[in-house]
C-alpha positions, 0 to 999 in steps of 0.5 A: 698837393696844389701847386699853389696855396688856395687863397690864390699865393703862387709862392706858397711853399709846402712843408712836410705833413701837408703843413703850408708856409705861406709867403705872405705868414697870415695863414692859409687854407693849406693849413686846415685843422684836419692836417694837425697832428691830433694829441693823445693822452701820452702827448698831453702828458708829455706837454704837461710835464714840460710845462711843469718843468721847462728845463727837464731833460727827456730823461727826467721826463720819461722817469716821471710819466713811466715811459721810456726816453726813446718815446718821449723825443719821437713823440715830441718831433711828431708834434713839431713835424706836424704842426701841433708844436708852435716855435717857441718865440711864440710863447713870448710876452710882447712886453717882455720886447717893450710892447706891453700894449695889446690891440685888435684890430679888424679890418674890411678889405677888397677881395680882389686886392687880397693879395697885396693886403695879406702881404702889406700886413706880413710886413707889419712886425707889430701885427702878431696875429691874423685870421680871416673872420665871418662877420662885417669884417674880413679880418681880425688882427692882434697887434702889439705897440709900445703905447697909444701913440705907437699903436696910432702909427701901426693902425695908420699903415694898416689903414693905408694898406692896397685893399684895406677899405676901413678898420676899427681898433680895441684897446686890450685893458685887462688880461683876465684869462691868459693864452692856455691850453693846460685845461685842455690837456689835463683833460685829455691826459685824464681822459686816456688815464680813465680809459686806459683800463678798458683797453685790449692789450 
């Protein structure tokens, strides 16, 4: 483990699974695709019960897939430890915190002030999301406000960030497909329930 993260943060700190909290909460080359926990067809059936009932208990959820309690709670701290499992504030609907307006924002900065501006948008509360992005510019943000008028204000401090050299703004009108990966996990879970014949004991 590098003793700092590889966009050049000294303070990075690195969890468990190779998974890294970067100070700056924008992400981190640390945090690659390849150091998740990969699902199988028993996590995505467990995910999925889950969804189907958020208030089952391991108990009820283990009678329901088949598999014993004990499989069920390793299974999901597997997920958790390795970074598979977001925390649940995550799930949230911003308008369910008064801010039903949804932006993004993409933003051309300084590479060599790229410190000061990961940070400078860490401290935005209404900037919900970023990634580093291919393209004319070098980031893309999703942000959140209460209105118009409350969105001017939030692209405004972005704007005036150390770095930021210029940033443009879409208005999210509709939401026509909502955040899911239930699709994705019914696959999976069908994928190991068709293959699982074909397995060695």
């Amino acid at each position: 483990m590098p003793e700092k993260c590889r966009q050049g943060n000294s303070d990075a700190q690195p969890l468990k699974h190779q998974v890294c909290r970067c100070i700056v909460q924008v992400g981190c080359a640390w945090c690659s695709v390849g150091q998740v926990h990969t699902l199988d067809a028993v996590d995505a059936r467990i995910l999925l019960a889950r969804d189907g009932d958020m208030d089952a208990s391991l108990v009820e959820i283990s009678a329901r897939l088949g598999i014993s309690r004990n499989t069920v709670h390793a299974r999901l701290k597997k997920l958790r430890e390795g970074g598979a499992l977001r925390p649940p504030s995550t799930a949230l609907s911003p308008a369910a915190l008064g801010r039903p307006l949804l932006a993004f924002v993409t933003v051309s900065v300084s590479q060599q002030e790229i410190d000061h501006v990961y940070a400078a948008i860490a401290a935005i509360p209404e900037v919900v999301e970023t990634h580093t992005t291919t393209g004319d510019a070098d980031l893309m943000l999703r942000v959140v406000a209460r209105d118009t008028v409350d969105l001017h204000r939030i692209t405004q401090r972005i704007q005036l960030a150390p770095g930021v050299h210029r940033s443009s703004t879409a208005i999210a009108t509709t939401e026509v497909i909502a955040p899911r990966m239930s699709l994705l996990l019914q696959r999976l879970a069908g994928d190991g329930q068709a293959a699982a014949p074909h397995r060695k004991p």
